[in-house]
C-alpha positions as CSV (number, residue, x, y, z in Angstrom):
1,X,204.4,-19.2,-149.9
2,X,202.8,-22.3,-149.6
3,X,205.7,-25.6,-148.9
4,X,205.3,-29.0,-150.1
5,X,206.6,-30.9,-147.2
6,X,205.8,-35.0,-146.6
7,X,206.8,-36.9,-143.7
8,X,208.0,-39.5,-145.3
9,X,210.7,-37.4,-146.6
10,X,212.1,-37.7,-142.8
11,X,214.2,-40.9,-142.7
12,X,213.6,-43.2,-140.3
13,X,210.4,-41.6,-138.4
14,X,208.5,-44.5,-138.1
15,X,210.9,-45.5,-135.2
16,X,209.7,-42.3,-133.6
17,X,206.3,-40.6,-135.0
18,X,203.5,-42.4,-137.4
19,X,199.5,-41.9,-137.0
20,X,199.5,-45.2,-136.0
21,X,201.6,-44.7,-132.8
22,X,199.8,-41.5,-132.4
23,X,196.5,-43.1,-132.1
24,X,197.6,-45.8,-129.8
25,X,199.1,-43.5,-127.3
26,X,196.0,-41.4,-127.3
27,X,194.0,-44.3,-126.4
28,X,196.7,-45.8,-123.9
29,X,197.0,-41.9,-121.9
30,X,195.2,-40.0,-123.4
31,X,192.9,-38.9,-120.8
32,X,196.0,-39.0,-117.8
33,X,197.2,-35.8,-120.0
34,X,194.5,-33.9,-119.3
35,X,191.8,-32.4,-122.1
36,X,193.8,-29.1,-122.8
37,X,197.2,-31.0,-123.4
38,X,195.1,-33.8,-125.2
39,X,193.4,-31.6,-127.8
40,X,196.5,-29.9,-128.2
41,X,198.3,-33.2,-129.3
42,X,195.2,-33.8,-131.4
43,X,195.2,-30.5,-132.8
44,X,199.1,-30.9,-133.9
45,X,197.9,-34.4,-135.2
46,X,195.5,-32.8,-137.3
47,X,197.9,-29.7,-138.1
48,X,201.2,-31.9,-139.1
49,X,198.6,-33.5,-142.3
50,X,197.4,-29.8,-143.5
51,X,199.7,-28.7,-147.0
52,X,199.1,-25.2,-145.4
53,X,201.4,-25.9,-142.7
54,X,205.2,-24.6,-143.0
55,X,208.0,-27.3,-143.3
56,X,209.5,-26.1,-140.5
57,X,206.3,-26.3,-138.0
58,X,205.8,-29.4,-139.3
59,X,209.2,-30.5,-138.1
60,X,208.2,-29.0,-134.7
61,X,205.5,-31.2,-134.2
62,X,206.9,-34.6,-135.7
63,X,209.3,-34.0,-133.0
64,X,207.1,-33.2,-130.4
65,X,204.5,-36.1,-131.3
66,X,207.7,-38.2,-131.5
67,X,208.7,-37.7,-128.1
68,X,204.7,-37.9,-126.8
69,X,204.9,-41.1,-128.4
70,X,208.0,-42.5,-126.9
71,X,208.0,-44.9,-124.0
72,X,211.6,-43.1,-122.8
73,X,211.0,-39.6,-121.6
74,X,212.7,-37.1,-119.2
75,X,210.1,-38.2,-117.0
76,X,208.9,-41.6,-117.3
77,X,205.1,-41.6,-118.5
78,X,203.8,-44.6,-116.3
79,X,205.3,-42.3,-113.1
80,X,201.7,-41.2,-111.4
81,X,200.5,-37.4,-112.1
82,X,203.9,-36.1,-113.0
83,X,204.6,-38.8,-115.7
84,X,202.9,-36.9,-118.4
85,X,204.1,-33.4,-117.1
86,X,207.0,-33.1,-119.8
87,X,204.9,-34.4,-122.7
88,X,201.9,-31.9,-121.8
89,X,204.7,-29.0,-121.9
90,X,206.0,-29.5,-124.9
91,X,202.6,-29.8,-126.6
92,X,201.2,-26.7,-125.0
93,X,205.0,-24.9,-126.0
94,X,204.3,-26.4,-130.2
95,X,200.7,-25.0,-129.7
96,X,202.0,-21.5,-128.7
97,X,205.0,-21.4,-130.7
98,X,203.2,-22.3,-134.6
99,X,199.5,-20.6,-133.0
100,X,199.3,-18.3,-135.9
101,X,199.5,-21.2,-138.7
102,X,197.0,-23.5,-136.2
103,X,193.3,-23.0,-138.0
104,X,189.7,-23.5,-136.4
105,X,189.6,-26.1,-138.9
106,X,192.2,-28.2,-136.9
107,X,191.3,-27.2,-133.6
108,X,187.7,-28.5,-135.0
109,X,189.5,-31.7,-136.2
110,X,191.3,-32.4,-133.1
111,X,187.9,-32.4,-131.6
112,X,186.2,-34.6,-133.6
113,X,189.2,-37.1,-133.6
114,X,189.0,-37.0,-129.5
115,X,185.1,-37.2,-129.4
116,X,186.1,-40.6,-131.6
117,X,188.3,-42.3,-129.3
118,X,186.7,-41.3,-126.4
119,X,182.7,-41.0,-127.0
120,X,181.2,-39.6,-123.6
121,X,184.4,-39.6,-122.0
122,X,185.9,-36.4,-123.8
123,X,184.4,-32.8,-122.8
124,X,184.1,-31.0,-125.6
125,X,184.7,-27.3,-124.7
126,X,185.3,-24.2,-126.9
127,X,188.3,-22.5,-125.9
């Protein structure tokens, strides 16, 4: 059964989770996350858009996007190679708790948004 689910449904997520935000903390940390962690936040990106994803994955990753976004974490992100320790273990936990609903075609996507924002810099590797 295929769900109808926007974000904008979710009051108030701008305060917490918009592309916008995404993108910027990409380009801020992204590469301090590491690039397994970093596509997996792309590939949630790219998951969290698809009308093939369930409501209630999609909730998942809002929230974990939110919280990657967020300056206030359970370990600040500025604190040198730990800072981004909690934010990379949540994303790798989304990506292994909705893997069966994640496609190629988003893996592909996250990719490609990566290879974007970060030209040479980004590895591309298949996994």
């Amino acid at each position: 059964m295929k769900e109808d689910f926007q974000l904008d449904a979710v009051s108030g997520k701008e305060k917490h989770y918009s592309p916008k935000n995404f993108i910027t903390k990409i380009k801020f940390s992204g590469l301090k996350l590491g690039f397994k962690a970093l596509h997996g936040a792309a590939t949630l990106f790219s998951a969290i858009k698809s009308p093939d994803m369930p409501k209630k994955d999609k909730l998942l990753i809002a929230g974990v996007l939110g919280y990657f976004i967020l300056p206030i974490d359970l370990i600040a992100d500025f604190l040198p190679a730990v800072g981004l320790a909690d934010d990379a273990f949540l994303i790798m936990q989304a990506i292994s708790t909705i893997y069966s609903s994640i496609t190629d075609e988003m893996k592909e996507d996250g990719h490609l948004l990566l290879k974007k924002i970060f030209g040479e810099k980004y590895e591309y590797k298949d996994e």
